[in-house]
VOGU-3710 file (C-alpha; in Angstrom, 3 decimals, decimal comma):
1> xxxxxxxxxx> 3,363/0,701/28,599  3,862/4,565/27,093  1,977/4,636/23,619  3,341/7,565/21,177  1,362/10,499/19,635  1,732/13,192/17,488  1,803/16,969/18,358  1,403/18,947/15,241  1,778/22,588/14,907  -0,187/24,093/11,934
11> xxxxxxxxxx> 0,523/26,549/9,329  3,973/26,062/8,149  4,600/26,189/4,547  6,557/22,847/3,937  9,353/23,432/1,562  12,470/21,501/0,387  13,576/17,919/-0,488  11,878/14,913/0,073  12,687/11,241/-0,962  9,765/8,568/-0,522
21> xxxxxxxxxx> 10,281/5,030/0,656  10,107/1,606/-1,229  6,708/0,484/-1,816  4,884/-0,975/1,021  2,844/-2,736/-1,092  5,576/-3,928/-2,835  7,666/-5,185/-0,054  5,125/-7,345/1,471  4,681/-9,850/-1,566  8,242/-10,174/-1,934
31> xxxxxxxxxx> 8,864/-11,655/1,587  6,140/-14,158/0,935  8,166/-14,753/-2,656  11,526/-15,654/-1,204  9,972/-18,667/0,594  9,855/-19,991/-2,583  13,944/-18,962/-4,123  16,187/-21,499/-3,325  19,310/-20,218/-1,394  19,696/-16,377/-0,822
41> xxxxxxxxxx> 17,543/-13,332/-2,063  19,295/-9,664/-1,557  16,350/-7,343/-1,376  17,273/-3,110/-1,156  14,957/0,041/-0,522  13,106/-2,131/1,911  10,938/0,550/4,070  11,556/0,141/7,864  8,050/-0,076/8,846  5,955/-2,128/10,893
51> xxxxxxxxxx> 4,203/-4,714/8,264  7,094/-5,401/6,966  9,439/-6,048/10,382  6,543/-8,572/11,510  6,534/-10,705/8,331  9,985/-10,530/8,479  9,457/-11,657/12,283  7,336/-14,328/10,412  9,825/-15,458/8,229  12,519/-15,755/11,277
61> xxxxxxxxxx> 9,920/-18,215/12,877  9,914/-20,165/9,972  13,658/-20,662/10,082  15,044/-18,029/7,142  17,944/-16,221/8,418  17,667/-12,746/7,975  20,706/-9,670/7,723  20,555/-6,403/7,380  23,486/-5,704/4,742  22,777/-1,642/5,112
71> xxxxxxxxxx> 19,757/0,674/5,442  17,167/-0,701/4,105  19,364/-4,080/2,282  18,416/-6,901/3,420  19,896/-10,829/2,666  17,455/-13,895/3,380  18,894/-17,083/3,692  15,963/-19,773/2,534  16,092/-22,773/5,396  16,355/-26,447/3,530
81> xxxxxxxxxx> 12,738/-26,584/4,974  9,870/-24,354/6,566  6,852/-25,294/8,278  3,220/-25,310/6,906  1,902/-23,559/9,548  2,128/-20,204/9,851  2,574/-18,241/13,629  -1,025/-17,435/14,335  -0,186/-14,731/17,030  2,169/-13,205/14,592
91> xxxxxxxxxx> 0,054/-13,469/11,431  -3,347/-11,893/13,548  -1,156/-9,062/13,317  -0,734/-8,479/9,848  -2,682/-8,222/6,866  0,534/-8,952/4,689  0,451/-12,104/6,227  -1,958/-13,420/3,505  0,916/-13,078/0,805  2,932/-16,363/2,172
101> xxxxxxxxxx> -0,023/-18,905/1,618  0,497/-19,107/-2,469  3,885/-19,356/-1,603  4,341/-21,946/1,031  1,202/-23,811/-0,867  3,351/-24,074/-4,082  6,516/-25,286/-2,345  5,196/-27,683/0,820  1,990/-28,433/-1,585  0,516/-27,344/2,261
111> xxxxxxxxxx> -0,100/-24,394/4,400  -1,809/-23,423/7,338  -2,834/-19,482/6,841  -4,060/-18,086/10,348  -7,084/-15,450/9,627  -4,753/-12,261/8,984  -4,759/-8,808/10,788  -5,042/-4,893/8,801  -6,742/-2,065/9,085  -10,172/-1,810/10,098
121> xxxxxxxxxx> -11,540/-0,524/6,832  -14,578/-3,090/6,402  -14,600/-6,238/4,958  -11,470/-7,456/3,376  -12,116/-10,814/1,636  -10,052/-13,512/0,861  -12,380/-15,220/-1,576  -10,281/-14,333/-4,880  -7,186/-16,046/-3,050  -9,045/-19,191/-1,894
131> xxxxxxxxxx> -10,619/-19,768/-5,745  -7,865/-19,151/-7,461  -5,845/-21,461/-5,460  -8,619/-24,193/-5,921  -8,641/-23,486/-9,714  -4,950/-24,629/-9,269  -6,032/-28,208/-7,423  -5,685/-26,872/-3,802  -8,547/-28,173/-1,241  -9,499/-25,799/1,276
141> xxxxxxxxxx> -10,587/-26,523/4,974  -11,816/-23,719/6,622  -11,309/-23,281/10,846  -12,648/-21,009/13,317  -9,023/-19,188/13,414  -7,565/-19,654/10,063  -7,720/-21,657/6,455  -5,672/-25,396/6,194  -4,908/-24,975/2,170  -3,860/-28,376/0,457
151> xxxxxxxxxx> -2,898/-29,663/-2,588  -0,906/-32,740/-3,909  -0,009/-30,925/-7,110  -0,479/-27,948/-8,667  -2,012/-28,061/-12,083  -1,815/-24,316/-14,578  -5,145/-23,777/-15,349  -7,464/-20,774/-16,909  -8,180/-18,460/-14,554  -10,570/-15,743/-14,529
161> xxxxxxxxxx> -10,341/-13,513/-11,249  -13,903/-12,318/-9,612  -11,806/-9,268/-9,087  -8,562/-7,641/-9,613  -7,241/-8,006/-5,701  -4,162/-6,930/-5,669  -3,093/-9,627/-3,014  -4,986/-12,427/-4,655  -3,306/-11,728/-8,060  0,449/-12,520/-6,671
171> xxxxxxxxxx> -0,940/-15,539/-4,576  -2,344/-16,690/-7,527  1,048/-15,920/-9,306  3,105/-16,974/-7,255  1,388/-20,631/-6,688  1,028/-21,010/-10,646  5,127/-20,150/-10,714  5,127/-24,197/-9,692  1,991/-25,223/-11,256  2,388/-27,933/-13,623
181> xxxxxxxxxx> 2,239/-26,390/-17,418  0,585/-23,345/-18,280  -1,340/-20,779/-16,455  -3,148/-17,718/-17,443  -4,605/-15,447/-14,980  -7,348/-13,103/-16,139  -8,746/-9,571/-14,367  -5,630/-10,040/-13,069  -4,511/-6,446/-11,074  -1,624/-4,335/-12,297
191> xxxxxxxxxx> -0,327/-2,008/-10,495  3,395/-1,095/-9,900  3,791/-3,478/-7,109  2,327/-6,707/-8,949  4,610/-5,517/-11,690  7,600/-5,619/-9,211  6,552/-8,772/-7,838  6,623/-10,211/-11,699  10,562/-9,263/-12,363  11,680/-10,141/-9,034
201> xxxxxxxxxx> 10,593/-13,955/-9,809  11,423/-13,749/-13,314  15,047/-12,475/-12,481  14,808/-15,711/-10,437  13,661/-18,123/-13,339  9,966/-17,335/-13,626  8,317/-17,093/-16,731  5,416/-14,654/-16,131  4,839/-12,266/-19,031  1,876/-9,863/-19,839
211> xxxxxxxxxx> 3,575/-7,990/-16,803  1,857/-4,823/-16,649  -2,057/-6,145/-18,438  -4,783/-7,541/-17,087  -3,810/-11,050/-18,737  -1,023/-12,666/-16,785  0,361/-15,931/-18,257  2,925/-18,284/-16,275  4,734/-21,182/-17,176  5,635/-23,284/-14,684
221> xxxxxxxxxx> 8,802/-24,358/-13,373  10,281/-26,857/-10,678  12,480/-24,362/-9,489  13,472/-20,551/-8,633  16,798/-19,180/-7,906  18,831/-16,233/-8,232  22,318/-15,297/-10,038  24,914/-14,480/-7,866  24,856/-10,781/-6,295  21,541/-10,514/-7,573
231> xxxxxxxxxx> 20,042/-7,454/-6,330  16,258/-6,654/-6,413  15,665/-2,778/-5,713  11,823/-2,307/-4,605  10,422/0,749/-6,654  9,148/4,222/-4,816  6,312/3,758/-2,877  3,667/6,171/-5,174  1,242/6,316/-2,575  3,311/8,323/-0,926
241> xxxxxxxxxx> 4,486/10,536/-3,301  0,720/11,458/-3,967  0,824/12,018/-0,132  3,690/14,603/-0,375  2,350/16,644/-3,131  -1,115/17,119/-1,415  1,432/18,087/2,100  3,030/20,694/0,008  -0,003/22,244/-1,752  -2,321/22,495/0,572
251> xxxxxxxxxx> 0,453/24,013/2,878  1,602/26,372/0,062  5,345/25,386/0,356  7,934/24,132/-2,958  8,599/20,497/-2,812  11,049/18,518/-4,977  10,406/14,790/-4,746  13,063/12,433/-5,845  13,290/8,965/-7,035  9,458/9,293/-8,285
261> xxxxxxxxxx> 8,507/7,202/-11,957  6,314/9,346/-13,183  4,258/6,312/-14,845  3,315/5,592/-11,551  1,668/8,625/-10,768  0,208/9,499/-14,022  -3,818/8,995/-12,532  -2,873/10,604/-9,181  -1,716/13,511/-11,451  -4,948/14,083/-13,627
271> xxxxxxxxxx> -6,678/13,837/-10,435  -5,102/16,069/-8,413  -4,647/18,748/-11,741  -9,056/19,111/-11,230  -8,136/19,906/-7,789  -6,030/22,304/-8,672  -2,482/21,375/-8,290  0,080/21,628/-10,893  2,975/19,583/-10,776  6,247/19,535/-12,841
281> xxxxxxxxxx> 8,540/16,560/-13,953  12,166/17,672/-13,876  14,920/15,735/-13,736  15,264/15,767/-10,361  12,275/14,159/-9,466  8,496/15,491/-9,464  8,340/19,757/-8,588  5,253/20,880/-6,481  5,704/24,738/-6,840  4,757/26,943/-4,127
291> xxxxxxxxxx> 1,229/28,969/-3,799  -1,181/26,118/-5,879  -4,480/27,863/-7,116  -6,445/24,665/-5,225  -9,697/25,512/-7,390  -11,606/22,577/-8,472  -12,193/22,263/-11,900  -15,878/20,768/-11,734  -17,231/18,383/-14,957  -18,523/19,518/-18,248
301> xxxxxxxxxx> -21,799/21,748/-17,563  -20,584/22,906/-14,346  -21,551/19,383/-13,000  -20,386/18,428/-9,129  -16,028/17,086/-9,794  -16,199/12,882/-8,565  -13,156/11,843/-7,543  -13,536/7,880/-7,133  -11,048/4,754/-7,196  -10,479/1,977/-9,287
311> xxxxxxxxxx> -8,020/-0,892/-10,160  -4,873/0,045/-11,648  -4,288/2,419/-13,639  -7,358/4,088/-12,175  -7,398/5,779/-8,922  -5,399/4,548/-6,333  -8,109/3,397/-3,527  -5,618/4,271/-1,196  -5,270/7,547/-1,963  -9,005/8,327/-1,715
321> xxxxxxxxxx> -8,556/9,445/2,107  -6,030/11,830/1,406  -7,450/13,117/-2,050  -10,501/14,178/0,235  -8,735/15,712/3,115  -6,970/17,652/0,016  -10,609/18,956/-1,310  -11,213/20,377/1,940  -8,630/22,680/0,936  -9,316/23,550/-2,456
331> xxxxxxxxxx> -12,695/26,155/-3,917  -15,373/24,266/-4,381  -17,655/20,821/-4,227  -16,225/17,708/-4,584  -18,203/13,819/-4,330  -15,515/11,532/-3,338  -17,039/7,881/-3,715  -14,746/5,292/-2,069  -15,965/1,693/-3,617  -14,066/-0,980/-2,078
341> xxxxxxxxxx> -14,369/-0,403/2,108  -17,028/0,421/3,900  -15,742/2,092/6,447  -12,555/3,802/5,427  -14,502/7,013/4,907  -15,790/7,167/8,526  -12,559/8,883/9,560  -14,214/12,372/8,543  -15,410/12,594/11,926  -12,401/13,644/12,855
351> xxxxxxxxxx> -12,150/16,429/10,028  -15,726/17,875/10,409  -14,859/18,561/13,739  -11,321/20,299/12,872  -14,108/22,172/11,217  -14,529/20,752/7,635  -17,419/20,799/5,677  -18,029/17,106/4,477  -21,743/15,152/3,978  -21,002/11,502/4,184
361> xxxxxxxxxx> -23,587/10,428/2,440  -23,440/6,656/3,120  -20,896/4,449/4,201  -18,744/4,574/0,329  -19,951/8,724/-0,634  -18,380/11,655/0,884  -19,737/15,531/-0,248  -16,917/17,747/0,710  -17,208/21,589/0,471  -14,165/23,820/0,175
371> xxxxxxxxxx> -12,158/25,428/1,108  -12,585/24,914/4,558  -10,507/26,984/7,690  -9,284/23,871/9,668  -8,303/23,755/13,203  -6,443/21,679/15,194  -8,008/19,047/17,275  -7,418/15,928/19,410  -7,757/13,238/16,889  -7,374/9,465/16,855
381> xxxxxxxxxx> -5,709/7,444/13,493  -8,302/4,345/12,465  -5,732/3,215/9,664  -2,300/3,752/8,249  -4,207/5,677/5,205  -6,532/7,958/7,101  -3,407/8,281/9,416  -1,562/10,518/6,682  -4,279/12,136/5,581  -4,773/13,583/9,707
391> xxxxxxxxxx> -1,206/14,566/9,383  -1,846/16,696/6,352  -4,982/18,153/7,982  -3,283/18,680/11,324  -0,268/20,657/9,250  -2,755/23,001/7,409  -4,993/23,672/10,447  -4,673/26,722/12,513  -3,283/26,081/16,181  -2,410/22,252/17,852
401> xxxxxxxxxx> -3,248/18,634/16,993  -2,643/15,913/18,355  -2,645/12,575/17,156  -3,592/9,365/18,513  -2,916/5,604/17,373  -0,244/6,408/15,672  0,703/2,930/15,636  -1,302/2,531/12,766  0,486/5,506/10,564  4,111/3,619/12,063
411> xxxxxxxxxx> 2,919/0,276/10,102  2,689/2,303/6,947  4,809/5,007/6,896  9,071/5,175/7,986  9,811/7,772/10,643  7,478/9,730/9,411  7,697/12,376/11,894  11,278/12,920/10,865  11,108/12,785/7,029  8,580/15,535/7,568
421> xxxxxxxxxx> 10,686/17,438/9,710  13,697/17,803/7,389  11,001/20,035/5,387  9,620/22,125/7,834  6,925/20,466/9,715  6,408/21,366/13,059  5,687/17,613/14,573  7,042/15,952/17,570  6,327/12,466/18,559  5,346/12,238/22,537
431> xx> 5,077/9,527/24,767  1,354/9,353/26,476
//
């Protein structure tokens, strides 16, 4: 079987006019949500990327009947019934998997959630989903390959989250959507894709408000569908807008993104201005102008600049792999501290030996000393996040890279290689 990688040419200012994708993160949740919408759900800006074609692959097992309208549109036809137990070959797969057991839970008061797939970024626990679906009355077995959830009814409770998961949040949401009385949901996480997940069920009947906070409160109801020619349009995916801006700066090209809410990147924004890179808002979309000063602007007292995530509307953690392949670009010391995974930092391997200067200091602490003169290198993709950030080291290196696994950047990121392309990059995808 051939197995793609990338060639990447280096030094190439990229330049132009660039439209992201709908949000990954967003997408996922929302194909675990129409399991629970009576009738048919029209979903548009869906990105065509791996995650989301196997839970959609999911779904098909389960009996929904799925069209493709146009690019991107999609129509799902809810079955009369679905089965509790999810594909466990298909669902080893995919980390997105996780988002159909509040779902299925609420509406066959049973599911059978096979131990999902992901990156390999460290530990990735489920424990926020499996107590706040107890809070709610559910019994949990656990097996050697998966987690046999049950509950006879679903009872709104007080809930107070051990921590804001993002994923744990809209199981928790979406279970309590049919959760007898009222539910409140507390540390509950916020970013743009909960809040997209909120108004998609509300423009279905939900009653969720505090959309947006960390206090979530649902009423339940016996029943979700939509109004005719409903339409749900999933938002820009912001992740990868923070992606293009470092692509342009560090590359010293002019980049107008489109389609970009600038609430969304607000804290990539600050972050990336101590780096040194001005953006503009226009009305066009979000202006990278060309030739960025990249100086770091340390802390007060000429202290070392830290750069570190947090739940929304802090740092994305998913931008932390880029934002340090960016401060290998810019003048000066930066600490990038990664909290959540223990091992999504161990990709700098790969950058120290294009010839950055980087210290990882333990497993969730990064030094990195700029500017650094890249080169290119044979490198290998661990995840879909340190996958982009290669890409943007491979395009400001001097000479060749070539990237491996790109399987991983595929499950995250829609023809890529293309998109980048119609702005100058020199990247080919090749066939090993």
């Amino acid at each position: 079987m051939s197995v793609s990688y990338f060639k990447i040419q280096g030094k190439n200012a990229l330049s132009g006019t660039i439209t992201p994708q709908g949000n990954k993160n967003e997408a996922l949740p929302l194909l675990g949500a129409v399991c629970m919408i009576r009738g048919k759900s029209i979903i548009e800006n869906m990105p065509d990327i791996k995650d989301v074609t196997m839970l959609m692959d999911v779904l098909q097992s389960l009996g929904f009947e799925i069209k493709e309208l146009a690019k991107g549109k999609f129509e799902f036809i809810n079955p009369e019934s679905i089965s509790s137990d999810l594909p466990v070959e298909l669902c080893n797969k995919i980390r997105g998997a996780v988002t159909l057991a509040g779902p299925i839970l609420a509406r066959n008061g049973r599911v059978f959630l096979p131990r999902p797939g992901g990156d390999k970024i460290g530990r990735r626990r489920l424990d926020t989903h499996m107590l706040a679906l107890q809070a709610l009355g559910a019994h949990i077995e656990i097996f050697p390959d998966g987690y046999e959830i049950k509950a006879s009814k679903l009872i709104g409770t007080d809930i107070l989250l051990d921590e804001a998961s993002v994923t744990g949040t809209e199981n928790a949401i979406m279970a309590a959507c049919f959760a007898e009385g009222t539910t409140i949901i507390r540390n509950a996480a916020s970013e743009p894709h909960v809040q997209g997940l909120c108004r998609f069920l509300n423009h279905a009947g939900a009653k969720i408000t505090g959309i947006g906070s960390n206090i979530i409160t649902i009423e339940g109801v016996t029943s979700l569908e939509f109004p005719e020619d409903h339409i749900h349009k999933i938002g820009s995916d912001y992740l990868e807008v923070g992606s293009f801006i470092s692509l342009a700066a560090v590359t010293g090209g002019e980049l107008l993104i489109q389609d970009v809410n600038p609430d969304d990147i607000r804290m990539i924004r600050m972050v990336y201005s101590r780096l040194g890179i001005e953006i503009r808002h226009t009305e066009k979309g979000v202006l990278v102008p060309a030739d960025q000063k990249l100086e770091v602007v340390p802390d007060y007292h000429g202290q070392t600049l830290k750069i570190d995530d947090s739940p929304w509307p802090g740092f994305p953690a998913d931008m932390t792999s880029v934002a340090l392949v960016t401060a290998t670009q810019c003048n000066g010391t930066v600490m990038i501290h990664e909290k959540m995974f223990e091992s999504r930092l161990f990709f700098v391997d790969n950058l120290i030996a294009m010839g950055a200067q980087i210290v990882l200091c333990d497993p969730h602490r990064a030094l990195v000393i700029g500017k650094s003169k890249l080169y290119g290198q044979k490198v290998v993709s661990p995840d879909i996040r340190a996958g982009m950030a290669m890409i943007i080291a491979a395009l400001c290196a001097e000479g060749t890279s070539y990237i491996h696994n790109i399987a991983q950047i595929d499950r995250g990121f829609q023809e890529i290689d293309k998109r980048l392309q119609s702005i100058g990059a020199h990247i080919e995808r090749l066939q090993e």
